[in-house]
C-alpha positions in Angstrom: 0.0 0.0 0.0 1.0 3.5 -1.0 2.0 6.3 1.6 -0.5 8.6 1.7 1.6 11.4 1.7 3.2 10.5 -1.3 -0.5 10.0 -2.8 -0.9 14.0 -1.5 1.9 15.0 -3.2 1.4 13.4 -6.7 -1.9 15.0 -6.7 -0.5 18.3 -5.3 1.8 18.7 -8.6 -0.3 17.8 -11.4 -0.4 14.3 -10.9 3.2 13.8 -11.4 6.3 12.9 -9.0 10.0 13.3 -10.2 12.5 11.2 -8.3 16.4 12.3 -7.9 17.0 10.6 -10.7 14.8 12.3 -13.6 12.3 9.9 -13.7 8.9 11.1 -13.5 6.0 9.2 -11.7 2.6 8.9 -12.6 -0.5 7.8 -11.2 -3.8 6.2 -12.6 -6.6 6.8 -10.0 -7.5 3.8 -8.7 -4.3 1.7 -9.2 -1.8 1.2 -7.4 0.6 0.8 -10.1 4.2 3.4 -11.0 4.3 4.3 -14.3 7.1 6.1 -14.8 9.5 7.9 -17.9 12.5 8.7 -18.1 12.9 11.6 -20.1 16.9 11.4 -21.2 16.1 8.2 -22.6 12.0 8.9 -24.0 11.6 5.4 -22.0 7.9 4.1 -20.6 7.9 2.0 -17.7 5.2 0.5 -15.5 5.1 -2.4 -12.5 1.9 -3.6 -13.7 1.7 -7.5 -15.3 0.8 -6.7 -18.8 3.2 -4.3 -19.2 6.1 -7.1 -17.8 4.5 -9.6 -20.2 3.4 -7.3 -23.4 6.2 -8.5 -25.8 4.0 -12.1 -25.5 1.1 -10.2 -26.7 3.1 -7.9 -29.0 2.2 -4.5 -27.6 4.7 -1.8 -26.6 2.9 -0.3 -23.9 0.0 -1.1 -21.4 -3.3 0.6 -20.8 -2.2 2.5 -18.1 1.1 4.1 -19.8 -1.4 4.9 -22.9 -4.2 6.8 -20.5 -1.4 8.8 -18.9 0.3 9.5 -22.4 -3.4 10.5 -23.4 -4.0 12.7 -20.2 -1.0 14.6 -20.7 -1.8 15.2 -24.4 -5.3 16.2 -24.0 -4.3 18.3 -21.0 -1.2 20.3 -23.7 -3.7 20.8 -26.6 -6.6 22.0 -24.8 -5.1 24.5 -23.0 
C-alpha cells in the first residue's frame, strides 16, 4: 500500500512525482501501479503485469502508460 503522503503530493503537482534521478512518476486513479518515464532516454515503464509480459502479446505499452500519455496530451492541446 502506497504512503498517503506520497498520494498527497502526486496529486498536489499535477499528478506527477520526479525522483532524484529524472524519472517522472505517474498515477492512474485507482491503481496502485508506477508508471514512470525517463525523459533522457524517452523510456515508458510500468510495475503492472501486462506491461512485464506485453512483448507475448506484441504491444509496446500497457493501458495505463497509454491513458497517462493521453492525459498529458489532451491536457497540452486543450489549453
Amino acid at each position: 500500500m502506497e504512503h498517503p503522503l506520497v498520494q498527497q503530493i502526486v496529486e498536489l503537482f499535477d499528478g506527477v512525482l520526479v525522483d532524484e534521478y529524472g524519472w517522472r512518476h505517474y498515477k492512474v486513479e485507482g491503481k496502485d501501479y508506477d508508471i514512470s518515464f525517463d525523459p533522457s532516454r524517452l523510456d515508458w515503464a510500468c510495475d503492472c503485469p501486462a506491461f512485464k509480459y506485453r512483448y507475448k502479446f506484441k504491444k509496446k505499452y500497457c493501458k495505463h502508460i497509454l491513458k497517462v500519455q493521453d492525459k498529458n496530451f489532451n491536457r497540452r492541446y486543450n489549453k
